[in-house]
C-alpha positions in Angstrom: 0.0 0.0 0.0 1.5 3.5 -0.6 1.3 6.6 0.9 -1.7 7.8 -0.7 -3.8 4.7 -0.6 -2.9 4.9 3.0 -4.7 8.7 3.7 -7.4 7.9 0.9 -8.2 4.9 3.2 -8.3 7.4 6.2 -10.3 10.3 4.5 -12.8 7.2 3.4 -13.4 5.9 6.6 -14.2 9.4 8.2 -18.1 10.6 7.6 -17.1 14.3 7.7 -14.0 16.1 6.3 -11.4 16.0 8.6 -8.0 18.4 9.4 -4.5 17.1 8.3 -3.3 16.8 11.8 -6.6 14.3 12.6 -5.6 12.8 9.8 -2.0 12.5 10.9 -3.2 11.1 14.0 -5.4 8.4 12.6 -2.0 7.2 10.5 -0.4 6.9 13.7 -2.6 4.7 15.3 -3.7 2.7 12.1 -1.0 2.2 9.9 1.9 2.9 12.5 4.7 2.0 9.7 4.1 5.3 7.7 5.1 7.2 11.0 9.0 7.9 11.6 9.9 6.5 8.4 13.3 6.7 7.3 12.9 10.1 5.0 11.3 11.8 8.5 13.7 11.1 10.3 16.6 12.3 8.0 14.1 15.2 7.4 14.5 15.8 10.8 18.0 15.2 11.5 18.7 17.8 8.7 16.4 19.9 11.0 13.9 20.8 8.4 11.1 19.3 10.9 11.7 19.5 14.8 10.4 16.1 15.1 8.7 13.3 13.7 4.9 14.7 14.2 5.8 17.3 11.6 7.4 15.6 9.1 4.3 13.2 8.7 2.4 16.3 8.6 4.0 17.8 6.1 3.9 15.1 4.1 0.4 15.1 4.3 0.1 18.2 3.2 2.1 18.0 0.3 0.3 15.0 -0.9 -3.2 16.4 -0.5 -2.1 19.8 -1.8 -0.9 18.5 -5.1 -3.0 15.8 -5.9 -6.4 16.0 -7.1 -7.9 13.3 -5.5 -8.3 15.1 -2.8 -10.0 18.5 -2.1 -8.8 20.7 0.7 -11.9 23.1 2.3 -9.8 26.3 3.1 -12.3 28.5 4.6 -11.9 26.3 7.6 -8.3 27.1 9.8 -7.0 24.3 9.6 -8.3 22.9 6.5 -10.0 20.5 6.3 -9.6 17.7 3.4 -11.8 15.0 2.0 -12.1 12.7 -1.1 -13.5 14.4 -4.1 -15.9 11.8 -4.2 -16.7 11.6 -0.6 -20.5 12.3 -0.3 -19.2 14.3 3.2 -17.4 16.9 1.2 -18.9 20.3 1.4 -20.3 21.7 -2.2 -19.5 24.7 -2.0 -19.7 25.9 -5.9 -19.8 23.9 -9.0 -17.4 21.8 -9.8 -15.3 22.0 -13.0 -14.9 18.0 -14.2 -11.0 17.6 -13.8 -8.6 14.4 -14.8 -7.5 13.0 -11.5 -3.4 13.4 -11.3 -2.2 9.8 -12.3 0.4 8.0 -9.4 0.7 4.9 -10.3 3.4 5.6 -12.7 5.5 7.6 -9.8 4.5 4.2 -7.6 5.6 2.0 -10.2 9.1 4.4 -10.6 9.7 3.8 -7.5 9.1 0.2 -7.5 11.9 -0.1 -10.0 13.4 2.5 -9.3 16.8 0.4 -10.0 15.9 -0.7 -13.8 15.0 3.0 -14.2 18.1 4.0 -13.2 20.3 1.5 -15.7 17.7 2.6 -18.2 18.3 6.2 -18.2 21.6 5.8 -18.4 21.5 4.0 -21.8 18.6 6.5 -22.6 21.1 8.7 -22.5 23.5 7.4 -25.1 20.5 8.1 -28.0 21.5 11.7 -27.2 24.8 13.4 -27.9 26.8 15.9 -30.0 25.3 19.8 -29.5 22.3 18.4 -26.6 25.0 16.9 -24.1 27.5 19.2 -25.0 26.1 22.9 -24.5 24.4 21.3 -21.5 27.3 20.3 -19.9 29.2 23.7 -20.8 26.3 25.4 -19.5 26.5 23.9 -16.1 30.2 24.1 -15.8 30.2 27.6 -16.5 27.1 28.5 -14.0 30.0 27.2 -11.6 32.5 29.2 -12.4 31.0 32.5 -13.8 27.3 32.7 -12.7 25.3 34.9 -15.5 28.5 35.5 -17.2 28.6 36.6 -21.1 29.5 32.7 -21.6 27.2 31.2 -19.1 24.3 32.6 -20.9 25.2 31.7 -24.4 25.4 28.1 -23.8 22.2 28.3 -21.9 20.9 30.1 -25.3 22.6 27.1 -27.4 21.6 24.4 -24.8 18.1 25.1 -25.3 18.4 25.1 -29.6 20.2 22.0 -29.4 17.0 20.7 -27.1 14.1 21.3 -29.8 13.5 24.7 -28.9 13.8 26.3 -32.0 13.2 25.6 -35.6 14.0 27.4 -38.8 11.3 28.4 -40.5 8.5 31.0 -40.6 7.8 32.1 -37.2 3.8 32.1 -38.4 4.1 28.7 -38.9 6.2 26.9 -36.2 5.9 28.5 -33.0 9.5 26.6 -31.6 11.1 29.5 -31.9 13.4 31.5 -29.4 13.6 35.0 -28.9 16.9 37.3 -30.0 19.6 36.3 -28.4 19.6 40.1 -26.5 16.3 40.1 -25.3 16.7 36.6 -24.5 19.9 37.8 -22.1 18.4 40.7 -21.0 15.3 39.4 -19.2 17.5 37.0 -17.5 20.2 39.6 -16.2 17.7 41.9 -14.9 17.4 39.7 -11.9 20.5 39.1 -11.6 20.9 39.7 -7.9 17.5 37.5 -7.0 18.9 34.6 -9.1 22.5 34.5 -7.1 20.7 34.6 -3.8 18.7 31.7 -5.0 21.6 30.5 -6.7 23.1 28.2 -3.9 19.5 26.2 -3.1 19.1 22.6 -3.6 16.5 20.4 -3.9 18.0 17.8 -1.5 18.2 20.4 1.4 14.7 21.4 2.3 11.3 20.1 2.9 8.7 20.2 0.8 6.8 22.8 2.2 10.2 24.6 1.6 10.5 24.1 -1.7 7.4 24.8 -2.4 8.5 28.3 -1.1 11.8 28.5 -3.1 9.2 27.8 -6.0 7.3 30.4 -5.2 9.8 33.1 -5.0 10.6 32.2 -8.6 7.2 33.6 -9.8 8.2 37.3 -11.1 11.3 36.3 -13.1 8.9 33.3 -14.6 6.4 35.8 -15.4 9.3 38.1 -17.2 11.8 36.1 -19.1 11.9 36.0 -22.7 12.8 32.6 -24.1 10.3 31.5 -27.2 7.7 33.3 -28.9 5.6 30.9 -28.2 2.9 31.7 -25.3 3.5 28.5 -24.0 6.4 29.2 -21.0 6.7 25.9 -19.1 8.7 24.4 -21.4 10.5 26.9 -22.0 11.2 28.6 -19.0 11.9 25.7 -17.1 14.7 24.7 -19.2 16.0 27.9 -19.0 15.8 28.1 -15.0 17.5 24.4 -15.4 20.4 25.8 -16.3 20.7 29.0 -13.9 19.6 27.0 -10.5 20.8 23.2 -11.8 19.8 21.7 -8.1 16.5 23.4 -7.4 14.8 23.2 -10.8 14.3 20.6 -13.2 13.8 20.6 -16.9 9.8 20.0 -17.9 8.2 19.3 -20.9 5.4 17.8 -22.8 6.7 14.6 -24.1 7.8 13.3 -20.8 7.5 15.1 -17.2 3.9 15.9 -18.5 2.9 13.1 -19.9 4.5 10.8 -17.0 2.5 12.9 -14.4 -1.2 13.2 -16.2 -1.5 10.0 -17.9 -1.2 6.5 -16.9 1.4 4.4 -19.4 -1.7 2.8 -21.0 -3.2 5.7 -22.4 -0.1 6.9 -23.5 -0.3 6.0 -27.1 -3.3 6.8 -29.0 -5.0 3.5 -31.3 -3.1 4.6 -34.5 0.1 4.3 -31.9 0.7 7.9 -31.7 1.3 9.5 -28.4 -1.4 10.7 -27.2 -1.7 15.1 -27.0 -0.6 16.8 -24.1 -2.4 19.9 -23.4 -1.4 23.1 -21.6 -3.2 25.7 -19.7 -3.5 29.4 -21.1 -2.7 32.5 -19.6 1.2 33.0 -17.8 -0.4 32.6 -14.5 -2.0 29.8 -15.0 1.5 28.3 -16.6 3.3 29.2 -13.4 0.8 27.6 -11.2 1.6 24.7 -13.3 5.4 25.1 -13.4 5.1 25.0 -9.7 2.6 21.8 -9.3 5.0 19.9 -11.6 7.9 20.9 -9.8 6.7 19.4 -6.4 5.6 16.8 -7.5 9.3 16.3 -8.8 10.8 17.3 -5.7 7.8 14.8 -3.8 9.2 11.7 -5.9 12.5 12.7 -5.3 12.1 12.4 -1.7 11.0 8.9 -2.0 13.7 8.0 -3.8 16.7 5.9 -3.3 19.5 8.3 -3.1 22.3 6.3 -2.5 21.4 5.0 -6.3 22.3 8.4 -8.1 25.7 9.3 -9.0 26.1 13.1 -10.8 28.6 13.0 -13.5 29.2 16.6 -14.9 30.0 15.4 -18.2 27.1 13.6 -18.5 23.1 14.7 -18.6 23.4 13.8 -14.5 24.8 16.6 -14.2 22.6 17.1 -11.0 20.1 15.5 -9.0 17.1 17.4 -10.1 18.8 16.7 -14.0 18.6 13.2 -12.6 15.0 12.9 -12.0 14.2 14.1 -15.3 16.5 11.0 -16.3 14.2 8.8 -14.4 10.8 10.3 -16.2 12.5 9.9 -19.5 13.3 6.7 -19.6 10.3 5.7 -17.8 8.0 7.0 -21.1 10.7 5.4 -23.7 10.5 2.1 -21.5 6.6 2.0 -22.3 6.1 0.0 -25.4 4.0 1.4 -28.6 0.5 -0.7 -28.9 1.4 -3.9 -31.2 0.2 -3.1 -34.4 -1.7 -6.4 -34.7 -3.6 -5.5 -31.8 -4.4 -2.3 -32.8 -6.3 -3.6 -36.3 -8.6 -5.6 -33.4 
């Protein structure tokens, strides 16, 4: 059983909504193996909890916050959560029908965490030339000249050499990146905000923390100039991927996307196509998306195996958020295309 079949089991059992911490408390006493595990009490040796009651808390909160399984009544202090199908929810305005956020491929990551692994490593090899070497020039020189001149080119290049931008007439492909000046401009002009986040890792604060780190992000997201497309996660993300390497980590459609919204059998459409990913409208709608996706990130990263990952700075490892999106990409590529015999059934 995992961690959310464990607190959908408790939310189902209850005939009203109930607070985190009662639900925290009902975990304790029912399933007594999800309290104190080994990630609380790191959590708390690092002294990102003060004890154990916390970390399960937050853990809670992050789960119900970000999945939408769950729906959190806010107009009560604490809030109070319930299934979105529990009968003792409160309906409080219509609901808008919404996909429920898929686990079971995070779940099964996890599960195999180890084949994963192997396999993005030999994912890896079906990239090379200009996409693993402006990355890895990018990152080496965020090290040793933070927004220089240089740092930002191979950001620039880095992002080309990724898909980002297609010759052609801009009316007609919209993978297109800005000028290379505007591009640089609208990512010195925080220059000062970006070194004082510079030195943040994903690995060294709780969730609730991130979440904040995230959040501070929000401005320069809403300002940076990257494609001309009015899609940003993509984009942006990638771009941030490069500036704060251990805080952010690359999203896109094909796989982060995909791997988080849709379970590996509806993946491929019946002609064997992968299926469309869709993405919301509007720049603050994006962010809010940026940020979901990138706690959810940082969520499976805290369940995984750490002791597994080894960074390798000439490499696409070159960190450990860089290695998660190692993990989501081989996880899609691992999924096999509907046999075409079956498909004409």
């Amino acid at each position: 059983m995992t961690f959310i079949d464990v607190v959908k089991n408790m939310l189902a059992s209850t005939s009203e909504p109930i607070t985190p911490q009662e639900t925290r408390e009902l975990i304790k006493k029912k399933f007594p193996q999800y309290y104190g595990t080994p990630s609380h009490i790191s959590n708390v040796a690092k002294g990102h909890y003060k004890d154990l009651d916390h970390a399960l808390l937050a853990q809670i909160y992050g789960l119900v916050r970000m999945n939408r399984s769950f729906f959190c009544d806010k107009t009560h202090k604490p809030m109070k959560i319930s299934l979105k199908n529990n009968k003792a929810r409160p309906k409080l305005r219509p609901e808008i029908p919404q996909n429920e956020d898929n686990m079971r491929n995070e779940d099964d990551l996890i599960k195999n965490i180890g084949h994963y692994y192997k396999r993005s490593l030999e994912v890896m090899k079906e990239f090379g030339g200009p996409s693993i070497y402006f990355h890895v020039q990018a990152i080496k020189e965020r090290e040793t000249s933070f927004l220089s001149d240089r740092h930002i080119e191979m950001i620039y290049a880095t992002l080309a050499s990724w898909g980002m931008h297609k010759m052609g007439d801009p009316d007609i492909t919209k993978a297109k990146m800005v000028e290379f000046p505007e591009f640089k401009q609208s990512i010195i002009k925080h220059r000062d905000t970006l070194q004082q986040l510079s030195s943040l890792r994903m690995d060294s604060c709780s969730q609730e923390q991130y979440g904040k780190h995230i959040d501070d992000l929000e401005q320069i997201y809403y300002t940076l100039k990257v494609s001309i497309s009015k899609a940003t996660i993509v984009a942006h993300s990638k771009t941030l991927a490069h500036i704060l390497p251990n805080l952010v980590t690359p999203i896109d459609r094909q796989y982060t996307i995909r791997f988080f919204t849709q379970e590996n059998k509806d993946f491929f459409t019946e002609s064997g196509k992968y299926r469309l990913v869709n993405l919301p409208q509007g720049i603050v709608a994006q962010f809010v998306d940026f940020k979901k996706y990138c706690c959810r990130m940082k969520m499976l990263f805290d369940r995984c195996d750490h002791q597994l990952f080894t960074i390798d700075k000439e490499t696409f490892n070159t960190s450990l958020p860089k290695i998660m999106d190692n993990l989501i990409m081989a996880f899609i590529k691992d999924v096999p295309k509907p046999d075409k015999n079956e498909r004409r059934k």
